[in-house]
C-alpha angles and dihedrals in degrees: 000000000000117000123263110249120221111227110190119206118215098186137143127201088231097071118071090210093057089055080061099042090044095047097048094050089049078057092048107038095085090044105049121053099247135115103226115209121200117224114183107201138170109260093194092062092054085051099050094049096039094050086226121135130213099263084239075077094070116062111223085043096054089055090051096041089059089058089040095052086054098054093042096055091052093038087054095030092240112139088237111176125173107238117245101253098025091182097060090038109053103010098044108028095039125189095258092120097044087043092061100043090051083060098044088054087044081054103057116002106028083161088086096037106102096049091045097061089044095053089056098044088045088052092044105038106023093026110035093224132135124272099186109057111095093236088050093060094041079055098053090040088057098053090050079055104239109158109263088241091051098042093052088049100054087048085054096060090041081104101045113113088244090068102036089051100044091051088052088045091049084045096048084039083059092046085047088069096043098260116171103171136356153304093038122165124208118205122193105214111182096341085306118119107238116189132211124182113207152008094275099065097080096110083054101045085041091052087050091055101049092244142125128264119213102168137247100328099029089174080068094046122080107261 
């Protein structure tokens, strides 16, 4: 029996790209022998260290990206839709809280953690809602089901040094590999770190693996 290979996820909800990465290895996760490990990082700090800048930063690809968000919704069947004022969305306000909350609820009820990230990233890219604000996330908390208590007790905790310290670890442990934007995937190949930028990488990382690669809705695909 061939060894299960560990693919580990450097995403943040405020990236579009991460939502399709996410969701296709949530696809994926039960048809390829891997163990998928979800790691919720701040995408401002990568970009800060790294000196690299959200393409919406450059003009001509801004007005691309828009077209290209479009296609790829339809094309991975994510109800990607660009927010209204995408500046002051995803430049000003940042991801840093939800961030946060999203690795309190890693810490000590992962149960809920994928929904969690799926519900922000379904408020702040489908719906064109906030994601900072205390009563969003316990929106968005709600709707991943975690209990109300629970849910305002995992926001209270967003500023203990715990938090704070694990999402910067997650984030250093990113810039360790060599990680300069998300998503990034990280695939351990025979105990080496392999790293893949980007949601558009999966025929590759399939053909690493040694698996197969059915496209973006493989439960509609023949297996």
């Amino acid at each position: 029996m061939s060894q299960r290979k560990v693919l580990e996820l450097f995403y943040d909800v405020v990236s579009p790209y991460s939502w399709l990465g996410f969701e296709i290895l949530c696809r994926y996760k039960n048809i390829w022998n891997v163990d998928v490990q979800l790691r919720p990082g701040f995408l401002g700090g990568i970009m800060n260290t790294t000196g690299n800048s959200p393409p919406a930063m450059v003009p001509k690809k801004g007005i691309y990206m828009t077209k290209d968000l479009e296609r790829l919704a339809e094309f991975y069947q994510v109800p990607l839709r660009q927010p209204s004022d995408f500046f002051h969305v995803v430049i000003k306000k940042g991801s840093l809280s939800a961030m946060r909350f999203v690795t309190a609820v890693q810490m000590s009820h992962p149960e809920y953690l994928e929904e969690v990230c799926r519900e922000l990233w379904v408020r702040i890219w489908s719906e064109d809602k906030d994601i900072t604000e205390p009563e969003s996330i316990l929106q968005a908390a709600k709707k991943a089901g975690i209990p109300e208590d629970l849910a305002k007790k995992l926001l209270s905790s967003i500023s203990s040094p715990e938090v704070k310290t694990k999402l910067k670890e997650t984030t250093d442990k990113a810039l360790g590999y060599g990680i300069f934007g998300m998503p990034s995937i990280v695939a351990h190949i025979n105990d080496k770190p392999e790293l893949y930028f980007g949601s558009d990488r999966f025929e590759l990382l399939a053909h690493r693996l040694g698996e197969q690669w059915l496209g973006p809705m493989p439960q509609k695909s023949k297996l």
